[in-house]
C-alpha positions in Angstrom: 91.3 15.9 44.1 88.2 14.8 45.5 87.1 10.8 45.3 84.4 10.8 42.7 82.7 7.1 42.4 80.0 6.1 39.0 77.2 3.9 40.9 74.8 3.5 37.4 73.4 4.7 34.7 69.8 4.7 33.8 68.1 4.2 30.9 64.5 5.1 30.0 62.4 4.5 26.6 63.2 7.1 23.8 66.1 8.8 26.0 68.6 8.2 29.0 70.6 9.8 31.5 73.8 9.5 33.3 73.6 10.7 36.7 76.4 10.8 39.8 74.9 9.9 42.8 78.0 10.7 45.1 77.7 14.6 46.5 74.3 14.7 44.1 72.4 17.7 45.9 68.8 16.9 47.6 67.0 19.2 45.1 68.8 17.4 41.9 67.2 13.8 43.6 63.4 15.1 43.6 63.7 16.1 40.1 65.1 13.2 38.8 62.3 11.0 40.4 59.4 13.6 38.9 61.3 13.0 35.2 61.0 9.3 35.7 57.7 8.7 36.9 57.0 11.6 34.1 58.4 9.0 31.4 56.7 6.3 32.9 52.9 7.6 33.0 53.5 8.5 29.0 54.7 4.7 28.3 51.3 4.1 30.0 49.2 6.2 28.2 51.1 5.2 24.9 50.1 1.3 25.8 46.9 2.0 26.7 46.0 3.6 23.3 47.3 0.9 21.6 45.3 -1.5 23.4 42.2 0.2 23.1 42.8 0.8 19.3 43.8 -3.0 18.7 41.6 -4.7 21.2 38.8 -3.2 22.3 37.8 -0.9 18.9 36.8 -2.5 15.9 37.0 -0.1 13.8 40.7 -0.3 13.0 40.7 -3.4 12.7 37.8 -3.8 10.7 39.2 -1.3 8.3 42.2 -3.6 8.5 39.9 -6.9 7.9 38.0 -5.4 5.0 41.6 -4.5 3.0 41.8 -7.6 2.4 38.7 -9.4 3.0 35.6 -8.3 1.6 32.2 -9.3 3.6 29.7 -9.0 0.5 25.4 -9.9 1.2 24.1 -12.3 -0.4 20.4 -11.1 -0.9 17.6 -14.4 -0.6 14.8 -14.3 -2.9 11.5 -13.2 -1.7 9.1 -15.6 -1.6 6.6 -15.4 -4.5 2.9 -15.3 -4.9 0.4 -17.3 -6.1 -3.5 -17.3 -7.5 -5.8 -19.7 -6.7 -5.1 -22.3 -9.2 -1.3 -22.0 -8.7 -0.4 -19.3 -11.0 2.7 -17.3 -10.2 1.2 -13.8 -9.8 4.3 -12.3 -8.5 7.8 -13.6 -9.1 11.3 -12.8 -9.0 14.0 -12.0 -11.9 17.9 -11.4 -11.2 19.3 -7.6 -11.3 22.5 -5.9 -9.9 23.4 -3.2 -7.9 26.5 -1.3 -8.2 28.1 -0.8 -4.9 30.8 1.1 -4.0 33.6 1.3 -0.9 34.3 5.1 -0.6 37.6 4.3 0.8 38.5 2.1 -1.1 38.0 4.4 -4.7 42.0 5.2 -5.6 43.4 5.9 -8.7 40.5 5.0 -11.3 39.4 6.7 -14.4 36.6 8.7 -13.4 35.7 10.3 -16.4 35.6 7.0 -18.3 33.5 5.3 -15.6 31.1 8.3 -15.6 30.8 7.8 -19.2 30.1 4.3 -18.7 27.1 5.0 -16.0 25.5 8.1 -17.8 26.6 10.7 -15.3 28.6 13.7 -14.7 31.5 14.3 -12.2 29.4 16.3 -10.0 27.1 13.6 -9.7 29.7 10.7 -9.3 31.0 13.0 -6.4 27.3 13.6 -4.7 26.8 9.8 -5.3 30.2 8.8 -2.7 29.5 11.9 -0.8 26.0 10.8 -0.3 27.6 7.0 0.4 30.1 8.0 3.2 26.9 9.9 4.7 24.3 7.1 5.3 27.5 4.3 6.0 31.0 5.6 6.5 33.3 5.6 4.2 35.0 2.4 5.2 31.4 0.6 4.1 30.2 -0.9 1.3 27.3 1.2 -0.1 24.8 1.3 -3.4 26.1 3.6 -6.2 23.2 2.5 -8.2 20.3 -0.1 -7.8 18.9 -2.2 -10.4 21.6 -1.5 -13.4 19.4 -2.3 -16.4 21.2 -4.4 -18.7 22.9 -2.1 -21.1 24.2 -0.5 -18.1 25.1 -4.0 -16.5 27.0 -5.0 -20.0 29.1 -1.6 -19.5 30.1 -2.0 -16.4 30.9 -6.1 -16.2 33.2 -5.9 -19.5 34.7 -3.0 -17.9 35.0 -3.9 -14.3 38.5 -4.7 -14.2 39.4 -1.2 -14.4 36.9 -0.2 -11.5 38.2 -2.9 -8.9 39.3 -0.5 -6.2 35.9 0.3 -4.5 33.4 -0.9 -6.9 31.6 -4.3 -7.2 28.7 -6.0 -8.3 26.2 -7.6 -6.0 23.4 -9.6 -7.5 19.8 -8.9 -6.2 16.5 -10.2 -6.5 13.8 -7.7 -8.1 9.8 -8.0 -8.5 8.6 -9.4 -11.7 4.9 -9.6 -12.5 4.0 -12.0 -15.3 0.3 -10.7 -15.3 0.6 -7.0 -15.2 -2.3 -6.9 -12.7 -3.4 -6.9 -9.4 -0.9 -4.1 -8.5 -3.0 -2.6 -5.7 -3.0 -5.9 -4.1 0.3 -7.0 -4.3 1.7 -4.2 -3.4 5.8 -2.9 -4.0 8.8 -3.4 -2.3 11.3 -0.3 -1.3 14.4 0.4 -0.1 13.8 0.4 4.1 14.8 4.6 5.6 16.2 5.8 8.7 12.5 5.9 10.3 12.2 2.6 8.9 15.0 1.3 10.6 14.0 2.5 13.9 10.6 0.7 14.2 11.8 -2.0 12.7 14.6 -2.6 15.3 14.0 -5.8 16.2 14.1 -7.4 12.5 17.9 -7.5 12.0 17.0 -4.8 8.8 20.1 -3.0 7.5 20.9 -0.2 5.5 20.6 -0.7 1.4 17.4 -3.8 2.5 14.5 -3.8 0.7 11.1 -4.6 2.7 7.3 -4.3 1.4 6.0 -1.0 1.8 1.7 -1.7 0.4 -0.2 -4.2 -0.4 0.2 -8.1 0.2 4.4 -7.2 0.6 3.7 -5.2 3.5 1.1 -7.7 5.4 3.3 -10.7 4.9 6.5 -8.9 5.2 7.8 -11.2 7.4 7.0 -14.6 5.8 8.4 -13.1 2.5 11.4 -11.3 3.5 13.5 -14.3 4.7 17.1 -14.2 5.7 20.3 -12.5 4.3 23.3 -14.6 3.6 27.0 -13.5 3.6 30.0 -14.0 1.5 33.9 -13.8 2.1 35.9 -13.3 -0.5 39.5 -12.8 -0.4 41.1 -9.5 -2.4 45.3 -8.8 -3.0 46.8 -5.9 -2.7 45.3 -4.5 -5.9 42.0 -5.2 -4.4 40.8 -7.8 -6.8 38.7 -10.7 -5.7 40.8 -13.8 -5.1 38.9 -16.2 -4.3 36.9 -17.6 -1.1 38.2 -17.2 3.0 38.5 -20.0 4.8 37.2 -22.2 1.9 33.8 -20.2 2.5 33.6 -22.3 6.0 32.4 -18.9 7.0 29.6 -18.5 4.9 26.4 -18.0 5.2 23.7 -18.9 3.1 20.5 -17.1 2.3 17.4 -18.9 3.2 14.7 -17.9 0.4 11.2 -16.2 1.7 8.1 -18.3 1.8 5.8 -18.4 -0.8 1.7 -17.5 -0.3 -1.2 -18.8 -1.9 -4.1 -16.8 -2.8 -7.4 -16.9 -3.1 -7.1 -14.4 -6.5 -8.7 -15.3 -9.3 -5.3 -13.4 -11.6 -7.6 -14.3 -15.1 -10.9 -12.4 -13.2 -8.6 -9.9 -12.1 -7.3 -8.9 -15.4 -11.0 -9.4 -17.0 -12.4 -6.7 -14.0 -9.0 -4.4 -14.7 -10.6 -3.9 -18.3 -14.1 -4.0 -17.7 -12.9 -0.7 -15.4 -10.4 0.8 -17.7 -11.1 4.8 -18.0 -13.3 4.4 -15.0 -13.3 5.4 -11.2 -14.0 3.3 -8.4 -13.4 -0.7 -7.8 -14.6 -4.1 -7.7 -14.6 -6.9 -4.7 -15.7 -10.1 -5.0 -15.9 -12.8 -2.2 -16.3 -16.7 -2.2 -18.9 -15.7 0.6 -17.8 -20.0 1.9 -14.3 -19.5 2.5 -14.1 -15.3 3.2 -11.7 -15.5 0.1 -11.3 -12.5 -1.8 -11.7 -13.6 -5.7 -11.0 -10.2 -7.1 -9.8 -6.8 -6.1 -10.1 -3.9 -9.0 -9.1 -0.7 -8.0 -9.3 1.8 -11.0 -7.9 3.8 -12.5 -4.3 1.1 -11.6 -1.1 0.7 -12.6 1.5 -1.5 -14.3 2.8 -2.8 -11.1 6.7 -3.7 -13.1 7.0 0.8 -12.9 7.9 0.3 -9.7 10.6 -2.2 -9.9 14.4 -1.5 -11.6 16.3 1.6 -12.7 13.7 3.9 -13.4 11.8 3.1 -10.1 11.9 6.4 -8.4 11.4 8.2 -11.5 7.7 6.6 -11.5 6.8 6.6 -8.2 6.6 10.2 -8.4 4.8 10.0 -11.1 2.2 7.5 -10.2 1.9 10.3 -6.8 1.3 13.0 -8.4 -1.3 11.5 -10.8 -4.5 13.2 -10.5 -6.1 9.7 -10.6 -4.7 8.3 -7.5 -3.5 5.4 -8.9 -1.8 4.7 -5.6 -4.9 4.7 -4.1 -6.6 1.4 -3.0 -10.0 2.4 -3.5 -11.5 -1.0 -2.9 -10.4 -0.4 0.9 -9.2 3.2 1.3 -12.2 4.8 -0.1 -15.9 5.1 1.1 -19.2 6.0 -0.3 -22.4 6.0 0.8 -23.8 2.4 0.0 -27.1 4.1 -1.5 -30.0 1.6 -2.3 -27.7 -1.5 -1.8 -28.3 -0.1 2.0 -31.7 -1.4 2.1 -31.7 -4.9 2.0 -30.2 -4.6 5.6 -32.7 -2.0 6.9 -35.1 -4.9 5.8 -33.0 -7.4 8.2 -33.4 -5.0 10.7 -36.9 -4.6 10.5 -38.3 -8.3 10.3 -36.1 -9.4 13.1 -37.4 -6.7 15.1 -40.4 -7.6 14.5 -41.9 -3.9 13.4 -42.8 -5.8 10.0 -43.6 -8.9 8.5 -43.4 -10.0 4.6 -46.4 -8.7 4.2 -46.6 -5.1 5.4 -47.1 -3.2 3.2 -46.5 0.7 2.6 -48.5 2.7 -0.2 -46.2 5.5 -1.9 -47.3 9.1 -3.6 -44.2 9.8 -5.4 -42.6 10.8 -1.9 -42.2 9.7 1.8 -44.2 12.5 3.9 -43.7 10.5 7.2 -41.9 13.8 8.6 -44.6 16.3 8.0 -43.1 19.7 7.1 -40.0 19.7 4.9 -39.2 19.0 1.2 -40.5 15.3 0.8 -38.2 12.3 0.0 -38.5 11.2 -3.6 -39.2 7.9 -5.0 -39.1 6.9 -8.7 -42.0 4.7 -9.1 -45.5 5.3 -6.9 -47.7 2.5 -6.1 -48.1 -0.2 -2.5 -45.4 -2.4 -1.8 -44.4 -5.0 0.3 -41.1 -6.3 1.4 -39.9 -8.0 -1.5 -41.4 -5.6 -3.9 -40.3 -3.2 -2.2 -36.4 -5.0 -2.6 -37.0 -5.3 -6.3 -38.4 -2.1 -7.2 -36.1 -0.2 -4.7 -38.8 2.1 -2.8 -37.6 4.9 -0.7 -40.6 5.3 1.1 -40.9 1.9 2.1 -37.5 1.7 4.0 -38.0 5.2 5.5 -41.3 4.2 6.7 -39.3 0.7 8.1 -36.4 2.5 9.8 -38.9 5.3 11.4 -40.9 2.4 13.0 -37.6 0.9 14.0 -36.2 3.9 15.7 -39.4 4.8 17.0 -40.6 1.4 18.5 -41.7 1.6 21.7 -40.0 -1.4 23.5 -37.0 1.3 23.3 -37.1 3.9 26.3 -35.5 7.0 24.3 -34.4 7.7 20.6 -30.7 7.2 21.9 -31.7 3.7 22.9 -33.4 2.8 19.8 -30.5 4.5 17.6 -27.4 2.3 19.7 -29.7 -1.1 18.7 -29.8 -0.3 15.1 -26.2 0.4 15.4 -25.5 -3.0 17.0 -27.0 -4.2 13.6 -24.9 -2.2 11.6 -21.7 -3.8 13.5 -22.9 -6.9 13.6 -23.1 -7.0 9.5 -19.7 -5.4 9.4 -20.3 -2.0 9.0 -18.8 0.9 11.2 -15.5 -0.8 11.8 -12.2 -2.1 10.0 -12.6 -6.2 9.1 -9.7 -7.1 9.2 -9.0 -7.8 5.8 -5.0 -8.2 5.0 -4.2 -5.5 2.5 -3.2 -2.6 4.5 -5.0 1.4 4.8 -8.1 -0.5 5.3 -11.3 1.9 6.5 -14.0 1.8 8.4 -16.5 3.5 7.3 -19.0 5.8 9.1 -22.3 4.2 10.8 -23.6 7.6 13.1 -24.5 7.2 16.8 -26.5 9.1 19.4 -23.3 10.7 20.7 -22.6 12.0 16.7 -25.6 13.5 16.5 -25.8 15.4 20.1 -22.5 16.9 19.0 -23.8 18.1 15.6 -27.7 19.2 17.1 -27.8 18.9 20.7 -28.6 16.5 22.9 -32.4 15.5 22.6 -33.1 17.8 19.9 -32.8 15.1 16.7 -34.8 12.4 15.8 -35.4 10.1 13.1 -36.6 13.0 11.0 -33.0 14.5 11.1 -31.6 11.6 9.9 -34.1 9.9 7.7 -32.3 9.9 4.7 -29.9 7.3 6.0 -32.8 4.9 5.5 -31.9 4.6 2.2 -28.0 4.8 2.3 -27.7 8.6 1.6 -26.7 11.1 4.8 -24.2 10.5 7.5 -23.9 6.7 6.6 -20.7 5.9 4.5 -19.0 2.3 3.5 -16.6 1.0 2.0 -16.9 -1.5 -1.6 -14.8 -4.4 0.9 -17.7 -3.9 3.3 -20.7 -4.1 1.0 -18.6 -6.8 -0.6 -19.1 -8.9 2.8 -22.3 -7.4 3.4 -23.5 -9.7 0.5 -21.4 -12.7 1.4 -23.1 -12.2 5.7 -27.1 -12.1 3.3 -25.6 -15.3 0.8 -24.3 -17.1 3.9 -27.6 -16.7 6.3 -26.0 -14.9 8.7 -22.3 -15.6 9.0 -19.5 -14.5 7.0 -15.4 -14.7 7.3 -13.5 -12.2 7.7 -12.2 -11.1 4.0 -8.7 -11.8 3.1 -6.5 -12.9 0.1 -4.0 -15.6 2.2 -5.3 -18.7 1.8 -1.8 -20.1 3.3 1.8 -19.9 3.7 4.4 -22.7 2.8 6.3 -23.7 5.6 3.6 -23.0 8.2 2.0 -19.8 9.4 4.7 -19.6 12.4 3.9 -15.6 12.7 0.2 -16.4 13.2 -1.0 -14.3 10.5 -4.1 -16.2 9.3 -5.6 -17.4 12.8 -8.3 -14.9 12.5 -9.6 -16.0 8.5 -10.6 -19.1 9.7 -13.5 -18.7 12.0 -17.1 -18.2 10.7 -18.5 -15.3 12.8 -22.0 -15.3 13.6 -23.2 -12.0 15.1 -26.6 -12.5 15.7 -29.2 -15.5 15.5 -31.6 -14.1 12.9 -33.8 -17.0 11.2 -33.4 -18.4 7.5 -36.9 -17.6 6.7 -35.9 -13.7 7.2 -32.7 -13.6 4.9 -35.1 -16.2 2.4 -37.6 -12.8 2.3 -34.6 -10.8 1.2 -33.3 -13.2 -1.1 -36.5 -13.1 -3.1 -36.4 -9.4 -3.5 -33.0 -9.1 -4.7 -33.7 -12.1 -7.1 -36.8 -10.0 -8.2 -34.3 -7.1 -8.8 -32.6 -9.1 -11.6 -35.6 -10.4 -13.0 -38.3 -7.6 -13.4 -36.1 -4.9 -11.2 -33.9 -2.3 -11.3 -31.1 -4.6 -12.3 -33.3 -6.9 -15.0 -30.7 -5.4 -17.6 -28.0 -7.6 -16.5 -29.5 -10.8 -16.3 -27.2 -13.9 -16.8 -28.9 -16.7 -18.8 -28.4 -20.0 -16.8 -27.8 -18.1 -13.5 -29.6 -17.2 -10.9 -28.5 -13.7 -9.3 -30.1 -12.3 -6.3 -28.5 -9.0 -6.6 -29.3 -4.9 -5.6 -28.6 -1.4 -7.4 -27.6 1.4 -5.4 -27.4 5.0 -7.3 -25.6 7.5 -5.3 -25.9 11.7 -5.2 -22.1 13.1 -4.8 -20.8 16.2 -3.8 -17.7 17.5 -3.9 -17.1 20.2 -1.7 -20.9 21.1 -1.3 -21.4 21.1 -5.2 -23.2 18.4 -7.2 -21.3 16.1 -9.4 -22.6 13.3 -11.4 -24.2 10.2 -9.6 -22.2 7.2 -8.4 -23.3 3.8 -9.7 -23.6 0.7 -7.3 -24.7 -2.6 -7.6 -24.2 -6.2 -5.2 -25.2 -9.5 -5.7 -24.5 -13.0 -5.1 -24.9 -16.4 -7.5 -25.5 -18.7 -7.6 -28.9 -18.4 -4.9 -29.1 -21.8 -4.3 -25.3 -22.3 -3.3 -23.6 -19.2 -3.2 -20.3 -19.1 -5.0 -19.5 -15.7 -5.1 -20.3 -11.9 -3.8 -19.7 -9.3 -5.5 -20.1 -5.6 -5.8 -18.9 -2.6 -7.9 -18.8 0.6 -8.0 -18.5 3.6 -10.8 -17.9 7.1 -9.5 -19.3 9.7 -10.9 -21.0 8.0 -13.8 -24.1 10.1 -14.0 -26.6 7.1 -14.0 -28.3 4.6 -12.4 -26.8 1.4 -10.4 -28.2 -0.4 -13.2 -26.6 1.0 -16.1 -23.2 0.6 -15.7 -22.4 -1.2 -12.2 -24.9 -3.1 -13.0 -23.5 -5.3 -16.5 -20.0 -5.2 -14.9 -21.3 -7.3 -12.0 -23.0 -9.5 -14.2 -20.0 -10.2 -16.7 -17.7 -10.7 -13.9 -20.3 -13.4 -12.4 -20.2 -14.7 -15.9 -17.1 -15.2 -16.3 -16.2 -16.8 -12.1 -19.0 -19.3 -12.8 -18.7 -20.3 -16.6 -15.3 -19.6 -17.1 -16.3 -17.5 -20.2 -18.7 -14.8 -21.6 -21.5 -15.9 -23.6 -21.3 -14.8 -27.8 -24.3 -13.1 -27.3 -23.0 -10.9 -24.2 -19.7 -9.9 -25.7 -20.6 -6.8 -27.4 -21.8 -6.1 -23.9 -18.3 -6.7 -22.6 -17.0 -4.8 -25.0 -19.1 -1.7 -24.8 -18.0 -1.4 -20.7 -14.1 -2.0 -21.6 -14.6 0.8 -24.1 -16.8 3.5 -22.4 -15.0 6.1 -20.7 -16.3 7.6 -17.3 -13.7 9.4 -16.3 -15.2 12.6 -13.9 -15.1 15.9 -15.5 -13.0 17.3 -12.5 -10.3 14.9 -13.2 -9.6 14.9 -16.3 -9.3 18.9 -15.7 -7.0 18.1 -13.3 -4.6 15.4 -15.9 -5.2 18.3 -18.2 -3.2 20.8 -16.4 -0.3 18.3 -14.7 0.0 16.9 -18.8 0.3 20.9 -19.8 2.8 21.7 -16.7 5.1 18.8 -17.6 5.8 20.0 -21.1 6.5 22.8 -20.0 9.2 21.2 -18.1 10.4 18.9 -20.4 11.0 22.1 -22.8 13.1 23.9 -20.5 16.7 22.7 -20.8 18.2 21.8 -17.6 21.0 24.9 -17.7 22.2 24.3 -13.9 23.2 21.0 -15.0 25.5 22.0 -17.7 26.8 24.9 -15.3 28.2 22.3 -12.7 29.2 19.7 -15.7 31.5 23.0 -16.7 33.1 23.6 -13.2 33.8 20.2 -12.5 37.7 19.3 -12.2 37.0 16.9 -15.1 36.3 18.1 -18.1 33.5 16.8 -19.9 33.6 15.4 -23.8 32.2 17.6 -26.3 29.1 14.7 -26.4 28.4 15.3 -23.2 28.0 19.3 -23.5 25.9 18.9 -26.2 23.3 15.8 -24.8 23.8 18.5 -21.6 23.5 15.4 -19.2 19.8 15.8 -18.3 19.1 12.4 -16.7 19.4 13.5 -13.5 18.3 16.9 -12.7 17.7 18.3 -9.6 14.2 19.9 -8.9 13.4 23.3 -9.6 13.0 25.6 -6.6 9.9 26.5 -7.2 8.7 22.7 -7.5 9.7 21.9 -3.9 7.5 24.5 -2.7 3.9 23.2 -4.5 1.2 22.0 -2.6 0.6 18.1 -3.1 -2.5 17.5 -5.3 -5.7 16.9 -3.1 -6.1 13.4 -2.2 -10.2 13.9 -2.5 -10.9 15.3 -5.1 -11.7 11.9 -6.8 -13.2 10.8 -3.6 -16.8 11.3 -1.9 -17.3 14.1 0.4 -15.4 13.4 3.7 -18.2 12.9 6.5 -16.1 14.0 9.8 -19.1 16.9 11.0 -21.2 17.2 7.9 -24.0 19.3 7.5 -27.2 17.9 7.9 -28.3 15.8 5.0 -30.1 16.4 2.3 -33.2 14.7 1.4 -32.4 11.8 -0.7 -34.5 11.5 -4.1 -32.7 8.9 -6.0 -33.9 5.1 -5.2 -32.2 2.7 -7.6 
């Protein structure tokens, strides 16, 4: 029998093998070194997973970590807001948001807890769906913002029942104590995907809130301040135990800065119902500081609809209101300035030396400088001079002065002459954005040379074409924040600030924001004796002018009516009222204009007594006995344009129709849902969250002008102006 010897055995992870090496073939050696570095390249892979799962991904063990520790935000107050004599304009109150853990939801009553929040199955199912879409499932995520507090009783007695995946986090929310100003302050929302991207930088995260308009968008950053974070320990059940680490790890939240404003919030309210059931806006300027007094957009809005529960709900609804209430008119929307125009075409012309105080310019009824053509009207015949001519608002006068200065010789060509008025125009703040620190700000439309060769040709316009922008009609457009400073540049002598509401920021301006409100700028050296001429006609407007109806007893007003024709895609509609002034004349305290669209009258009539109630009220801190019927009469009237109210007509007709309509889908995915619904819930049908109709998606929006003026991109050329107050 053949010596057979046992050298070793060897044994490998998961199996082994007993092998005889005496006699063991050549062929039976290869194979056994290929099975063993076989085994051996699997241990490797095997250890390498495991380190990259435990070491270098986080995922895993983050999953692991938030078992048992939960990381909740701890939200900082944004800062607030105040007016000028410390009032809290815009605050901050306590609500809570429902947030949810989609991994975490195991084993809870879910018909119960949709009872409790008002909602079917279906859409407690598109609500963690929608979670685990915008931030994994393993993420804590809003079921619903703002729980208003029946909602917020619900859900805190019953919590207990709800710990795996749901908890409460507290959040600060807008609060207005004024109901006003709402197109100034603006409204906060929660921050998108698009959002996030150009915002990169800012350490934003899903579920933030960040300003989206107003005074919340420009200061975002001063406001916002910095997120905090708590950890909280949770068993196996997932109920909070208590803090980690004795919260050594926390993180406080440092509260935003507050602002302080130059807002006037009692003027503000005053102006809000002086222009109730109106159209247009007010803007008035302390014409020392650049600070904006009051901004009145109307028609507005109760700023508090766009904070809470219900917030999305009347967002769409403030959008689709044919009255733009969204809409900033005070900035966002232009006009042509209309007679208020000429009291700089009389700037232009003394310092250019074409007139003098005393030029005069005799008028027939109509300016007939351009020979053939249908004449430009003016109201009242007779000879005036400059500061007649301011008081009793004379067409042909400022045609005749803005003809001699576009055609004064010291100019080679009409382009020449054309590009120096235009440096005026700039130079008083027309044509470009100011600056002011509200966003969606315009700039208006001042023509130039290179406008008018594209429209006519090159060298075949002159001041003929154009004439009618003499008197603020034509291819000239502004807007009420720029006639606003226009008054504050005459009050001032020749230098204004740029407009803002910021006075300053507690803590420091450490962003820079308000560098540029706090230089005078002074465009061009034009004499006191020159703005004195003006001053006297706009004082004579108020006191045997156009505007006489609005005197203030005690006051002295040097102020300008402006009546403007309007078209709306090339028909007539009624007249647009303007009127500027500033008051006192010997020290300016504020400037001030307004504007009524579509009113059907004169600057005087309507623009005219708002102005002067407004100034009555900044400078005396009341309204006379005598003058309050007056004050009364303009809260009541109602100016609303024909077109819009049309419009509010058929949007109030189409959402009763709606509303009558039972939502039937609804109910159908109620049915088919795995839990079945109580008999209260099929009958209330669950209707307060329906999704749009079909055909709803597919409407066009409503059209942003129609409450507008005519957009001037490439207008046709004007039409002879015949309106001069």
């Amino acid at each position: 029998m053949p010596n057979r010897t046992l050298h070793f055995v060897y044994f490998f992870p998961e199996t082994y093998a007993c092998y005889c090496t005496s006699d063991m073939p050549v062929f039976n050696q290869s194979r056994s070194r290929f099975i063993r570095l076989l085994f051996l390249l699997a241990f490797l892979a095997i250890a390498a997973q495991l380190f990259n799962l435990q070491v270098l991904s986080g995922k895993y063990r983050q999953m692991a970590d938030e078992n048992a520790i939960l990381k909740k935000t701890i939200y900082p107050p944004r800062g607030l807001v105040f007016d000028r004599d410390k009032k809290a304009i815009l605050n901050n109150t306590l609500t809570y948001d429902l947030m949810v853990t989609p991994s975490q939801v195991k084993g809870i009553d879910t018909l119960f807890f949709c009872r409790l929040m008002e909602i079917d199955t279906s859409e407690f199912r598109d609500r963690i769906v929608a979670a685990i879409i915008k931030n994994k499932s393993f993420r804590p995520s809003v079921f619903e913002a703002s729980l208003s507090q029946q909602k917020y009783a619900r859900i805190q007695e019953n919590l207990w029942r709800f710990q795996n995946g749901f908890y409460l986090q507290e959040r600060p929310i807008r609060s207005y104590p004024y109901n006003a100003a709402a197109n100034i302050l603006g409204y906060i929302g929660e921050v998108d995907s698009n959002y996030l991207k150009k915002h990169a930088e800012e350490g934003y995260q899903s579920g933030d809130y960040a300003g989206m308009t107003g005074l919340e968008a420009s200061y975002e950053k001063a406001l916002m301040g910095e997120r905090g974070i708590q950890y909280l320990i949770k068993d196996n059940f997932n109920r909070i135990k208590g803090s980690y680490e004795n919260g050594d790890l926390d993180v406080e939240a440092i509260a935003g800065n507050n602002l302080h404003t130059s807002i006037d919030i009692e003027l503000q309210q005053f102006g809000e119902k002086l222009m109730s059931n109106k159209v247009g806006s007010i803007v008035a300027i302390n014409p020392k500081t650049g600070g904006i007094i009051t901004m009145v957009s109307s028609p507005t809005y109760n700023p508090g609809l766009l904070t809470g529960s219900e917030r999305r709900k009347h967002f769409s609804e403030l959008y689709t209101d044919p009255r733009l209430p969204l809409l900033n008119r005070a900035v966002n929307a232009s006009y042509s300035p209309g007679s208020t125009f000429k009291t700089l075409q009389a700037l232009v012309g003394l310092h250019e030396g074409v007139i003098t105080t005393r030029t005069t310019f005799s008028c027939g009824g109509a300016f007939y400088g351009c020979g053939s053509g249908k004449p430009m009207g003016c109201l009242d015949p007779g000879t005036y001079y400059l500061s007649t001519g301011i008081t009793h608002s004379c067409n042909t006068y400022f045609a005749n002065v803005m003809q001699r200065v576009i055609n004064n010789p010291k100019y080679p060509s009409q382009d020449s002459s054309l590009r120096n008025w235009n440096r005026y125009m700039y130079a008083f703040g027309l044509g470009h954005r100011l600056g002011v620190d509200v966003p969606t700000e315009q700039k208006g439309n001042i023509p130039t040379p290179e406008y008018f060769n594209k429209v006519y040709g090159e060298g075949r316009w002159n001041f003929c074409t154009y004439r009618s922008v003499s008197i603020g009609q034509g291819e000239v457009s502004t807007t009420p924040l720029q006639v606003a400073n226009e008054m504050a540049y005459i009050a001032n002598k020749g230098w204004y600030i740029i407009p803002h509401i910021v006075d300053s920021i507690e803590g420091g301006d450490k962003y820079g924001l308000l560098e540029k409100y706090k230089t005078r700028n002074v465009p061009m050296d034009i004499p006191d004796s020159i703005f004195e001429a003006v001053h006297d006609g706009m004082q004579g407007v108020m006191e045997s002018g156009t505007g006489r109806g609005a005197k203030v007893p005690g006051i002295t007003i040097c102020g300008k009516t402006g009546t403007v024709e309007n078209y709306y895609r090339g028909v007539k509609q009624p007249n647009h009222s303007f009127f500027c002034a500033f008051a006192p004349r010997e020290n300016p305290k504020i400037a001030i204009m307004c504007v009524v669209e579509n009113s059907g009258r004169y600057g005087g009539t309507y623009a005219a007594p708002i102005v002067s109630l407004m100034i009555e009220k900044y400078l005396n801190d009341t309204i006379d006995v005598k003058r309050k019927p007056l004050a009364e009469r303009m809260e009541k009237i109602n100016l609303i344009p024909p077109l819009m109210l049309k419009k509010m007509r058929e949007k109030d007709s189409v959402q009763r129709v709606k509303e009558a309509i039972p939502d039937v889908k609804n109910i159908k995915d109620t049915l088919q849902s795995d839990d079945n619904p109580t008999e209260a819930e099929l009958k209330s049908g669950n209707n307060r969250n329906p999704k749009p109709a079909k055909d709803s998606q597919n409407k066009k929006p409503v059209q942003a002008d129609m409450a507008l003026p005519d957009k001037q991109q490439i207008p046709k050329p004007a039409k002879p102006d015949s309106i001069g107050n």
